[in-house]
C-alpha positions as CSV (number, residue, x, y, z in Angstrom):
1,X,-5.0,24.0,-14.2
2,X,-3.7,27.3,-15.5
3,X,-0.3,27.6,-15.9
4,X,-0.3,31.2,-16.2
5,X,-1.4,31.1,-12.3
6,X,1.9,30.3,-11.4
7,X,5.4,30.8,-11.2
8,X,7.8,28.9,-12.8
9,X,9.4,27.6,-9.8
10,X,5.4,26.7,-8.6
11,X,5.6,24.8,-11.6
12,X,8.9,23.4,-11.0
13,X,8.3,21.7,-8.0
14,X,5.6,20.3,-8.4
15,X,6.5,18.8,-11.5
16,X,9.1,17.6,-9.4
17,X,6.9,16.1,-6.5
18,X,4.5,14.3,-9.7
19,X,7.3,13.0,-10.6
20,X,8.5,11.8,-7.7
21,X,5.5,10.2,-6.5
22,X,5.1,8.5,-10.3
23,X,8.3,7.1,-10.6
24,X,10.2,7.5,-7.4
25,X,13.0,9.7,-8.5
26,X,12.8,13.7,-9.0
27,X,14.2,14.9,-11.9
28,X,17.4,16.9,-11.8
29,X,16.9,19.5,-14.7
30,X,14.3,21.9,-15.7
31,X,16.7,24.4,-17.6
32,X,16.0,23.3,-21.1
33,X,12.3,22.8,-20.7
34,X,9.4,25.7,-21.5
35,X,6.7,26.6,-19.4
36,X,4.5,25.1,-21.7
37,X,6.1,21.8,-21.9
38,X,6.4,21.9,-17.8
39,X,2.6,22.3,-17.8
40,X,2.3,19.3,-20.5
41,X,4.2,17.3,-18.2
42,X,2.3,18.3,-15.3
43,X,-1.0,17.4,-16.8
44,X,0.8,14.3,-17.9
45,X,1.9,13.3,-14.6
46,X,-1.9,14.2,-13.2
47,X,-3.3,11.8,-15.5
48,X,-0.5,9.2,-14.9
49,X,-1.1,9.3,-11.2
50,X,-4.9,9.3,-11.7
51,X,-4.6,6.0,-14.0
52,X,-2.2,4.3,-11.0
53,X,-4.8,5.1,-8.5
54,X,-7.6,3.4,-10.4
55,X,-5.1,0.7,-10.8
56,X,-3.9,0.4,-7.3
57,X,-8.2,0.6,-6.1
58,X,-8.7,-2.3,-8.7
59,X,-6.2,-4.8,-7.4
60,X,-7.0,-4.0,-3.8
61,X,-10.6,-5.3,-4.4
62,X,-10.9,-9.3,-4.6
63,X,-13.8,-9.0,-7.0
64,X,-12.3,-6.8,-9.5
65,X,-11.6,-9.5,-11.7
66,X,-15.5,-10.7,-12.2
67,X,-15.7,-7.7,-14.8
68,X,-13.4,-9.1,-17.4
69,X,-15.3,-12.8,-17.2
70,X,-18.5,-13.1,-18.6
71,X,-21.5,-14.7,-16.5
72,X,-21.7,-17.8,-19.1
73,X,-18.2,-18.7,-18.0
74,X,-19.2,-19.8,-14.5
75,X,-22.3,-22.4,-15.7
76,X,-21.6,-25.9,-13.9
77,X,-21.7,-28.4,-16.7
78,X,-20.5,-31.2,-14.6
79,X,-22.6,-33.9,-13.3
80,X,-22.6,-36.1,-10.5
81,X,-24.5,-39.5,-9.9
């Protein structure tokens, strides 16, 4: 994304509607921030909502765990006679 695109009020909201949807709460002050540092945050919260997503796919699928335990760990060793 370019930042130079856009408006600073573009910017603005949707920083604010990242935000919102990252954390639950829009922030209340944009005065003392730089475009630049709006568009850091932006990309921030792009990646932040991108990691939550993953997240959220990996703990809706019941299988998800099978990747962090290793094939060896499910051998039967127990006998019955």
């Amino acid at each position: 994304m370019s930042i130079e695109n856009y408006s600073r009020e573009d910017l603005i909201s949707l920083l604010s509607d990242l935000q919102k949807e990252a954390w639950g709460f829009r922030p209340k002050e944009f005065d003392f921030m730089s475009t630049a540092q709006i568009g850091r945050d932006i990309e921030y919260f792009t990646n932040l909502l991108k990691e939550q997503a993953e997240e959220a796919k990996e703990a809706a699928d019941p299988n998800a765990w099978k990747k962090y335990v290793s094939d060896s760990e499910f051998t039967n060793n127990l006998k019955i006679s």
